[in-house]
Biopython code that builds the backbone (N, CA, C, O; Angstrom):
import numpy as np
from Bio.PDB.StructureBuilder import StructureBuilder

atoms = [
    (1, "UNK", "N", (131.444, 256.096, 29.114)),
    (1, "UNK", "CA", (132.268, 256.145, 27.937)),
    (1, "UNK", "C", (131.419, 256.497, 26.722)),
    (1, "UNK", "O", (130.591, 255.689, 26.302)),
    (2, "UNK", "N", (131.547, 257.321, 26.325)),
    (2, "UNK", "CA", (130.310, 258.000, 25.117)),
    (2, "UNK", "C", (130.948, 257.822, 23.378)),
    (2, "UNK", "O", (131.883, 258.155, 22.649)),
    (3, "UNK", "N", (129.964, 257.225, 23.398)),
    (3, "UNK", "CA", (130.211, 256.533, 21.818)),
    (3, "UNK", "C", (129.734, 257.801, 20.942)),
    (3, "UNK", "O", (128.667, 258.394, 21.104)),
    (4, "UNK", "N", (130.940, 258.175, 19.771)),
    (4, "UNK", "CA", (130.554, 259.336, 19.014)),
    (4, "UNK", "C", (130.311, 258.644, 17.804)),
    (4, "UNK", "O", (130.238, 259.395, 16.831)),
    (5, "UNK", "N", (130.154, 257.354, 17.555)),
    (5, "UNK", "CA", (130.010, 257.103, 15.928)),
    (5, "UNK", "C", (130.046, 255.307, 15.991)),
    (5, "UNK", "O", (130.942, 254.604, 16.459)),
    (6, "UNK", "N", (129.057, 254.979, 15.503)),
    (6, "UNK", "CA", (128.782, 253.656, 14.976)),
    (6, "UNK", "C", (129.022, 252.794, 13.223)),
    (6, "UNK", "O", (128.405, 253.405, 12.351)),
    (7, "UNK", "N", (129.436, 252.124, 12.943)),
    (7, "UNK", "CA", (129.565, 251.948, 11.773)),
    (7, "UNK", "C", (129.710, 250.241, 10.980)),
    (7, "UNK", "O", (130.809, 249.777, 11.283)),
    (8, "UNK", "N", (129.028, 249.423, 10.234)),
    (8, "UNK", "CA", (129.506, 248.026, 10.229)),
    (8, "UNK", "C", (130.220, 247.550, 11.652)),
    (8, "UNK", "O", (131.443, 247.409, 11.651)),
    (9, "UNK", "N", (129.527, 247.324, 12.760)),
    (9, "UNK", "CA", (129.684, 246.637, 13.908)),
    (9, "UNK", "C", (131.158, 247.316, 14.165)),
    (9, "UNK", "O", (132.061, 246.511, 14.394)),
    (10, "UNK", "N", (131.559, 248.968, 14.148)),
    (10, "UNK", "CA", (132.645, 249.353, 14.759)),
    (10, "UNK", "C", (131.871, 250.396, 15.434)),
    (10, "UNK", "O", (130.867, 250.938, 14.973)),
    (11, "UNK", "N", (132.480, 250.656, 16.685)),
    (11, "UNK", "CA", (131.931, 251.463, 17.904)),
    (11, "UNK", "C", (132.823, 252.382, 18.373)),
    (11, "UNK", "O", (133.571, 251.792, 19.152)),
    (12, "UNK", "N", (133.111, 253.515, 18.286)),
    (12, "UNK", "CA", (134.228, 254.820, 18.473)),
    (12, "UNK", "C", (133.883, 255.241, 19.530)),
    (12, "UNK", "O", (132.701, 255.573, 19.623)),
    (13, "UNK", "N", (134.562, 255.354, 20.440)),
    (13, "UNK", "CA", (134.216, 255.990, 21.505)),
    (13, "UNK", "C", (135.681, 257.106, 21.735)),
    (13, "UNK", "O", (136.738, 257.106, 21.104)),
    (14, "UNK", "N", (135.136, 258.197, 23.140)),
    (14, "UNK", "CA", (135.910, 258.709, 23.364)),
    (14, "UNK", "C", (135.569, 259.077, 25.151)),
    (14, "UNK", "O", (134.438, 258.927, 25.613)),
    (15, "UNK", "N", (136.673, 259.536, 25.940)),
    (15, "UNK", "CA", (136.471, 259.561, 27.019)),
    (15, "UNK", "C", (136.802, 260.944, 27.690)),
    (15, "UNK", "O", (137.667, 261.619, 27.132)),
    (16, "UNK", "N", (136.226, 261.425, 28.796)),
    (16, "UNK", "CA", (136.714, 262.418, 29.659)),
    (16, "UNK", "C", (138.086, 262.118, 30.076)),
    (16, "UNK", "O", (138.414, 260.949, 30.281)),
    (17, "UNK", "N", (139.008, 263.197, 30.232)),
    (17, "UNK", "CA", (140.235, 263.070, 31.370)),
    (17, "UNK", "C", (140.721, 262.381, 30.856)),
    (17, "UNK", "O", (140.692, 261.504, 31.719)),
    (18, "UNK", "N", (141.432, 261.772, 29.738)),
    (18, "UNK", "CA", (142.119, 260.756, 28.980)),
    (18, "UNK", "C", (143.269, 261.533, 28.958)),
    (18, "UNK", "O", (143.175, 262.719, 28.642)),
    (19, "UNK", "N", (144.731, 260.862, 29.352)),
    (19, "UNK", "CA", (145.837, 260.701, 28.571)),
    (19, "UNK", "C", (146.202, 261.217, 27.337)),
    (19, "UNK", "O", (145.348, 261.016, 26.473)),
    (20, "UNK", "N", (147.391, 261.936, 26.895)),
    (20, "UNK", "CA", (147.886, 262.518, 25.745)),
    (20, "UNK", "C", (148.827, 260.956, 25.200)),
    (20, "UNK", "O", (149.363, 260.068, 25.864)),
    (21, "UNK", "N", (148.672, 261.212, 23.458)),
    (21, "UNK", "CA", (148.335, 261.940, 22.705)),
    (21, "UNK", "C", (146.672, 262.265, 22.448)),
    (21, "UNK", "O", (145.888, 261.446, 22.927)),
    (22, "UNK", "N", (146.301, 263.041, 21.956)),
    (22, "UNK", "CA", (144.660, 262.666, 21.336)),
    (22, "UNK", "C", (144.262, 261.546, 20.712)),
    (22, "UNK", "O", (144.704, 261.042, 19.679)),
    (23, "UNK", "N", (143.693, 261.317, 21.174)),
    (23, "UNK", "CA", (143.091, 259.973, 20.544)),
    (23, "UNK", "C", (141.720, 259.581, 20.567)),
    (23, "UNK", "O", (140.836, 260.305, 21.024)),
    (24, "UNK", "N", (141.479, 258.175, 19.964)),
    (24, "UNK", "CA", (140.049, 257.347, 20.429)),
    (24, "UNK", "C", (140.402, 256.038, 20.402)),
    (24, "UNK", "O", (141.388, 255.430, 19.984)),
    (25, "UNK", "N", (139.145, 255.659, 21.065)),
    (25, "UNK", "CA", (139.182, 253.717, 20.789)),
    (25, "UNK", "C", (138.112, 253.379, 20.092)),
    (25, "UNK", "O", (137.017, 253.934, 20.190)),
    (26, "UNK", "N", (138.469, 252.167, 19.132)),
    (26, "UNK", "CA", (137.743, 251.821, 18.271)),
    (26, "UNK", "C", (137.344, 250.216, 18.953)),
    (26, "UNK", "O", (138.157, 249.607, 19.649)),
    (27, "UNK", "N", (136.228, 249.777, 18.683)),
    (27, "UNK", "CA", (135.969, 248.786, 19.484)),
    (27, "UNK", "C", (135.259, 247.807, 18.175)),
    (27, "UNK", "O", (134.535, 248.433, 17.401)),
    (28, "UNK", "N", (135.428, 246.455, 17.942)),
    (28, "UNK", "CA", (134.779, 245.727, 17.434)),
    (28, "UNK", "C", (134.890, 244.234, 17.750)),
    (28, "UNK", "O", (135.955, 243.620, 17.817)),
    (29, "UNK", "N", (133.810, 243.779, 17.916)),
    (29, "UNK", "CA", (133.783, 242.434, 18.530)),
    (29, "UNK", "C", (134.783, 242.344, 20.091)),
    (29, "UNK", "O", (134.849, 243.467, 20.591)),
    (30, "UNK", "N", (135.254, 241.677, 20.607)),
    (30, "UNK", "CA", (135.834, 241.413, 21.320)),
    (30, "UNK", "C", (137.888, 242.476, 21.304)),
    (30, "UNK", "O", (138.878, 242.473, 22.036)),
    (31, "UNK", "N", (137.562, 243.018, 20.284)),
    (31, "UNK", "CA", (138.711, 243.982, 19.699)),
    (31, "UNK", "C", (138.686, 245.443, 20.199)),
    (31, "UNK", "O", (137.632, 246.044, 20.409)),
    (32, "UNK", "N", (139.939, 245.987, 20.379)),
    (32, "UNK", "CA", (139.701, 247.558, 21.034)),
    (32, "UNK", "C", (141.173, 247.650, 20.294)),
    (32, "UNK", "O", (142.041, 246.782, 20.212)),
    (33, "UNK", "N", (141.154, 249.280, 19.678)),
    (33, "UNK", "CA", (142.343, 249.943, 19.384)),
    (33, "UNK", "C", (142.343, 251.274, 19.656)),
    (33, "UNK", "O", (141.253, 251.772, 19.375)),
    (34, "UNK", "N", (143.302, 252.215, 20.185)),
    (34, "UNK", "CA", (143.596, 253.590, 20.070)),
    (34, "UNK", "C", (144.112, 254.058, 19.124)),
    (34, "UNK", "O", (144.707, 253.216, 18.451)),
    (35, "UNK", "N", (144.156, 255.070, 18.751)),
    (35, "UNK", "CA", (144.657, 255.338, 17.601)),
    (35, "UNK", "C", (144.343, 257.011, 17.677)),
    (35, "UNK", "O", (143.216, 257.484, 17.822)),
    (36, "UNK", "N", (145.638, 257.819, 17.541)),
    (36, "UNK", "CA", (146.359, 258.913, 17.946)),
    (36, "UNK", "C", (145.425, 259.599, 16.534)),
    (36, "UNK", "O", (145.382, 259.054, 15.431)),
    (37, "UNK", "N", (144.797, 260.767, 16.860)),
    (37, "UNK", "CA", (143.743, 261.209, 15.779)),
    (37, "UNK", "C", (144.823, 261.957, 15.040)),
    (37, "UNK", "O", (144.531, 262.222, 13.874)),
    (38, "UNK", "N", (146.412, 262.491, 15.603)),
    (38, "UNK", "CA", (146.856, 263.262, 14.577)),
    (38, "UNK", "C", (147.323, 262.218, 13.804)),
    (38, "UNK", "O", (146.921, 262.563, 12.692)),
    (39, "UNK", "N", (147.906, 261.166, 13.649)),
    (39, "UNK", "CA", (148.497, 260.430, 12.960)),
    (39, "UNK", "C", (147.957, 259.560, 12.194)),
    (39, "UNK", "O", (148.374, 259.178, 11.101)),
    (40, "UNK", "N", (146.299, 258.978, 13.186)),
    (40, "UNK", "CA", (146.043, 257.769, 12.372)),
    (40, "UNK", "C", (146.856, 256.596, 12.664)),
    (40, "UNK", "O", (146.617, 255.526, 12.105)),
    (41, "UNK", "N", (147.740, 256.723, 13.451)),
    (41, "UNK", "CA", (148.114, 255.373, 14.023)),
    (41, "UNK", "C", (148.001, 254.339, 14.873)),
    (41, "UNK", "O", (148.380, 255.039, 15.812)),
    (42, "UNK", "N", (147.823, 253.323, 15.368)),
    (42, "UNK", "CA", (147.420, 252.974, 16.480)),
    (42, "UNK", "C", (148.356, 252.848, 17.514)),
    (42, "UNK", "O", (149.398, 252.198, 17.438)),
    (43, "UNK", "N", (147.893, 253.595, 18.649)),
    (43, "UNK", "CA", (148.970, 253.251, 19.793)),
    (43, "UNK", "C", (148.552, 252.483, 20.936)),
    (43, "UNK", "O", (148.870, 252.802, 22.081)),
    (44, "UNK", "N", (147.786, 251.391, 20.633)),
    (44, "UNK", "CA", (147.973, 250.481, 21.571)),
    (44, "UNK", "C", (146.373, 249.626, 21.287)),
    (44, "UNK", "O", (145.330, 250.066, 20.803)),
    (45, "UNK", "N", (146.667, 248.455, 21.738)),
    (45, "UNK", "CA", (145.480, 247.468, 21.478)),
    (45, "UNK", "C", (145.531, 246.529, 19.917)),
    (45, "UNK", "O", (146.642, 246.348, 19.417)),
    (46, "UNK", "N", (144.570, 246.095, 19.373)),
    (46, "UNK", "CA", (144.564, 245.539, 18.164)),
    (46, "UNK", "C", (143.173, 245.630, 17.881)),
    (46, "UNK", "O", (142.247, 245.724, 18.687)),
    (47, "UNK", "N", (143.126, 245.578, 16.239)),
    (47, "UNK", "CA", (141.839, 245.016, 15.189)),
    (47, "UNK", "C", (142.237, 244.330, 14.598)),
    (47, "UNK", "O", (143.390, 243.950, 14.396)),
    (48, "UNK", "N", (140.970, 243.976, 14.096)),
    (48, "UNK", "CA", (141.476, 242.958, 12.810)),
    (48, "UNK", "C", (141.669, 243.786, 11.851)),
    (48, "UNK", "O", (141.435, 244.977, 12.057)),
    (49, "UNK", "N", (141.977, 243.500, 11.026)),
    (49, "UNK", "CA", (142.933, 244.238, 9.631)),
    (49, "UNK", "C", (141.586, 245.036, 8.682)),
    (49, "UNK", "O", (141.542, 246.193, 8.263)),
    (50, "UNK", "N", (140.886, 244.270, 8.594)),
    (50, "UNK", "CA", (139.389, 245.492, 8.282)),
    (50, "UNK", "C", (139.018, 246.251, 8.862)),
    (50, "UNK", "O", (139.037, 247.428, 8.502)),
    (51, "UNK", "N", (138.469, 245.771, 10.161)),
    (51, "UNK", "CA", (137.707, 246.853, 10.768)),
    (51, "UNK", "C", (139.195, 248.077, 11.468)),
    (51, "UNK", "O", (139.124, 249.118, 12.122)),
    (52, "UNK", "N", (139.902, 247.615, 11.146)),
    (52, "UNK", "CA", (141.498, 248.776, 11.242)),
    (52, "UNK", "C", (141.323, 249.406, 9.910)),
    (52, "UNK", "O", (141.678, 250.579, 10.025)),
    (53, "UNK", "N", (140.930, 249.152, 8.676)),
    (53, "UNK", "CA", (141.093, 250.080, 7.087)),
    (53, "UNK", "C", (140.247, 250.723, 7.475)),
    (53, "UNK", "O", (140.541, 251.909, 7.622)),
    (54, "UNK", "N", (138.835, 250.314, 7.825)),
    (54, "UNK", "CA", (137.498, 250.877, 7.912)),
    (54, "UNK", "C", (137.219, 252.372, 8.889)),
    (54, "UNK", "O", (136.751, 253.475, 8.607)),
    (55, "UNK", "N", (137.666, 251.871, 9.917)),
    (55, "UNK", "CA", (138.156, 252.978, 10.978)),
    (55, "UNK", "C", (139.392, 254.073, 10.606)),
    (55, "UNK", "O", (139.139, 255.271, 10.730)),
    (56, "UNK", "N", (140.495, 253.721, 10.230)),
    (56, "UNK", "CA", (141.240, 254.427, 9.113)),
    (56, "UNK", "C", (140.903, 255.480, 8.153)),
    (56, "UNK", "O", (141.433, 256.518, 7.756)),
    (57, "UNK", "N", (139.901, 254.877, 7.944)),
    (57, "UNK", "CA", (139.082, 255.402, 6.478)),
    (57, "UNK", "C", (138.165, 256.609, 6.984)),
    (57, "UNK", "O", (138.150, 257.709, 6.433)),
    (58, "UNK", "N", (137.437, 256.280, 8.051)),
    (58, "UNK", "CA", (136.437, 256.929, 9.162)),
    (58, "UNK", "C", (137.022, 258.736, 9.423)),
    (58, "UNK", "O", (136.606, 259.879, 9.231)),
    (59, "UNK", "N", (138.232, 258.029, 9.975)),
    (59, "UNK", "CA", (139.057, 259.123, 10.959)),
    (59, "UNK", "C", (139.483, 259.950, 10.535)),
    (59, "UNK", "O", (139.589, 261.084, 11.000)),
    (60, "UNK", "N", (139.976, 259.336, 9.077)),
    (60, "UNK", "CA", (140.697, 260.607, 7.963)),
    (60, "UNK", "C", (139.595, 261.636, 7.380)),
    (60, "UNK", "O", (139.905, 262.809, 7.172)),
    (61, "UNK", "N", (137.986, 261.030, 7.067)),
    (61, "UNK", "CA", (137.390, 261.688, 6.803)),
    (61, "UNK", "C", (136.838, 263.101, 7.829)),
    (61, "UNK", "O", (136.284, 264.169, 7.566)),
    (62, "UNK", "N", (137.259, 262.534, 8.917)),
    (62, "UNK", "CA", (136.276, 262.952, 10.054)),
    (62, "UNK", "C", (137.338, 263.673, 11.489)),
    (62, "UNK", "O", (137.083, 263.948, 12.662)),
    (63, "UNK", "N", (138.556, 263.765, 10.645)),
    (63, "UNK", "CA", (139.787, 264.417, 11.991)),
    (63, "UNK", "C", (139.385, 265.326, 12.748)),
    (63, "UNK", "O", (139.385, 265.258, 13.977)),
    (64, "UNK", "N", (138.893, 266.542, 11.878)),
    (64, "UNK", "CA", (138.160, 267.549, 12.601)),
    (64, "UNK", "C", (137.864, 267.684, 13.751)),
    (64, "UNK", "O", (138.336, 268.113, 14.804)),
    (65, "UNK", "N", (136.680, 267.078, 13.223)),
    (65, "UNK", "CA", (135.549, 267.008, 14.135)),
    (65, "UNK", "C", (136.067, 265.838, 15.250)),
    (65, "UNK", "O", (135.452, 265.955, 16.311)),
    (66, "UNK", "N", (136.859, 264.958, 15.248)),
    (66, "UNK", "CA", (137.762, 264.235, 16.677)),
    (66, "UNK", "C", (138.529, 265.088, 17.681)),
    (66, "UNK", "O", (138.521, 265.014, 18.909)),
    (67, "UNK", "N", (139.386, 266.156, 16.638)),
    (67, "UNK", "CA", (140.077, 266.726, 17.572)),
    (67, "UNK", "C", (139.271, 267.667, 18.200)),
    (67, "UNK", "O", (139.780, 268.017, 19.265)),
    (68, "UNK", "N", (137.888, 268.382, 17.886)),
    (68, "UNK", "CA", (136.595, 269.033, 18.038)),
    (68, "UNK", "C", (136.531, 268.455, 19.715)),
    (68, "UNK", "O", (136.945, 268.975, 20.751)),
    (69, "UNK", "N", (135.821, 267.148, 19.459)),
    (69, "UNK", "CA", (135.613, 266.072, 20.749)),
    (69, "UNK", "C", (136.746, 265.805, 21.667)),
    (69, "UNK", "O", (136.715, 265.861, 22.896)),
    (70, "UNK", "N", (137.595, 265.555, 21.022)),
    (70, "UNK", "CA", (138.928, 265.462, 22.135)),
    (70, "UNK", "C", (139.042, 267.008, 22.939)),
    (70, "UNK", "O", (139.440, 266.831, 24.091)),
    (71, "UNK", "N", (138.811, 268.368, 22.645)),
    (71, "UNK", "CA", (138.738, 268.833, 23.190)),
    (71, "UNK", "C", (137.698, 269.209, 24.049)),
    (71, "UNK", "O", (137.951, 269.902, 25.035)),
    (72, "UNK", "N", (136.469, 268.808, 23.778)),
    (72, "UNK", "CA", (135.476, 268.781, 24.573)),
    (72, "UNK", "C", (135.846, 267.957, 25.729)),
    (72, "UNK", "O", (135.807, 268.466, 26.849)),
    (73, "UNK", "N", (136.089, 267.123, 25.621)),
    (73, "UNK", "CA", (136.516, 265.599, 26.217)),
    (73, "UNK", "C", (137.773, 266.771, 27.538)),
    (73, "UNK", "O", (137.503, 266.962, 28.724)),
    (74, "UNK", "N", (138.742, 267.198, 26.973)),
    (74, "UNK", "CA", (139.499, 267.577, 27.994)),
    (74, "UNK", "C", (139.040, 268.456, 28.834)),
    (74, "UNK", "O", (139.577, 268.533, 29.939)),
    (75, "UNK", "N", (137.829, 269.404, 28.461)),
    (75, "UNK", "CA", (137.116, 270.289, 28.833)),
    (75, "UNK", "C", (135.830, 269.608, 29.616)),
    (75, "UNK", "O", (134.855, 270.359, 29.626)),
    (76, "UNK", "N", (135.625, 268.313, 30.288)),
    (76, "UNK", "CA", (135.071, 267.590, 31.103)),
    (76, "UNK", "C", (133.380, 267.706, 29.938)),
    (76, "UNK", "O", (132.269, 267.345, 30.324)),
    (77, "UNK", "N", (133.608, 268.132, 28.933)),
    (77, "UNK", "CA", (132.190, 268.731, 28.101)),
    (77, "UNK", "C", (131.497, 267.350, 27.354)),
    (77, "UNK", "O", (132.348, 266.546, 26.971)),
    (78, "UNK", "N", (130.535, 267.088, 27.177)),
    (78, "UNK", "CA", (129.988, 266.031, 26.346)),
    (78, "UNK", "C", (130.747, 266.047, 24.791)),
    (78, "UNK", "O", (131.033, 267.102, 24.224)),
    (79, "UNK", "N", (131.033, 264.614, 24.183)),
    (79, "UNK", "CA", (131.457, 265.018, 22.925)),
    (79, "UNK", "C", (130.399, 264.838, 21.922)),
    (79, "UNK", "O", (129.381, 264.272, 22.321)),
    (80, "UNK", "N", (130.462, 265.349, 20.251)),
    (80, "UNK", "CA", (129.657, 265.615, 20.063)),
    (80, "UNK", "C", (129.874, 263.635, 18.570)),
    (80, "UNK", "O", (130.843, 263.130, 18.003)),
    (81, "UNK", "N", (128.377, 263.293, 18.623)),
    (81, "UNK", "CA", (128.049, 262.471, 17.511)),
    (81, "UNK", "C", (128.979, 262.602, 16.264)),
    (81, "UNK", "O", (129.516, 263.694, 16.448)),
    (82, "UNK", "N", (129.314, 262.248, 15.459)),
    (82, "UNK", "CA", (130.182, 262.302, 14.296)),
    (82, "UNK", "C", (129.617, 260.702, 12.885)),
    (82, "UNK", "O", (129.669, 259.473, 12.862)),
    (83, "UNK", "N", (129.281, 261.501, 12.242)),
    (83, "UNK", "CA", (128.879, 260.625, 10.965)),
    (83, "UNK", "C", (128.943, 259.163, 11.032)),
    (83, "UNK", "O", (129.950, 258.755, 11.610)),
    (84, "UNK", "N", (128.185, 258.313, 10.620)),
    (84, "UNK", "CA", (129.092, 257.207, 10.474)),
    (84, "UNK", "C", (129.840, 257.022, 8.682)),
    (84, "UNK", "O", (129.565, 257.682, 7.680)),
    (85, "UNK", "N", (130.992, 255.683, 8.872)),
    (85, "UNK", "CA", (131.308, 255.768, 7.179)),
    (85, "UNK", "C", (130.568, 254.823, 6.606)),
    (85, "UNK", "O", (130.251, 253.680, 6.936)),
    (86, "UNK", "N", (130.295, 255.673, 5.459)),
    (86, "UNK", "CA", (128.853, 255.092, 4.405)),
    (86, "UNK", "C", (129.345, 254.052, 3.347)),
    (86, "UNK", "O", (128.545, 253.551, 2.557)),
]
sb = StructureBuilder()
sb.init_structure("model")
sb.init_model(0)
sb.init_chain("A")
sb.init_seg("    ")
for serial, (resi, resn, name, xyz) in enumerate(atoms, 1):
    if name == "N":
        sb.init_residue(resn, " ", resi, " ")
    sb.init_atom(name, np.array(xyz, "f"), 0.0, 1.0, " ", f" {name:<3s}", serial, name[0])
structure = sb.get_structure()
């Protein structure tokens, strides 16, 4: 499972062969969320209510370059690192 971005103890990952819509999971502490990169919404799992703004905040800056990886990702291809938020 290849982590594209680290940030205040949040961990983004994204996976090969995944399920539509596009997406990622955001992981913190004992917490995991998906969250659909066109929307920004989460479709399934929970955060806590910060590290959900924070990641929010992340994704909007950084859509691009997700949907970039999500297609790598469908293309069995490595995805690529992505900023963390500063």
């Amino acid at each position: 499972m290849p982590t594209v971005s680290r940030f205040f103890g949040i961990v983004i990952q994204m996976f090969w062969r995944e399920h539509a819509p596009p997406h990622f999971h955001a992981l913190y502490g004992e917490h995991e969320v998906l969250i659909d990169i066109r929307t920004l919404e989460p479709i399934g799992g929970h955060l806590l209510k910060r590290a959900l703004t924070l990641t929010t905040e992340w994704a909007m800056e950084h859509r691009q370059e997700l949907m970039e990886n999500w297609d790598l990702c469908q293309s069995k291809q490595p995805p690529k690192q992505i900023a963390p938020l500063e």
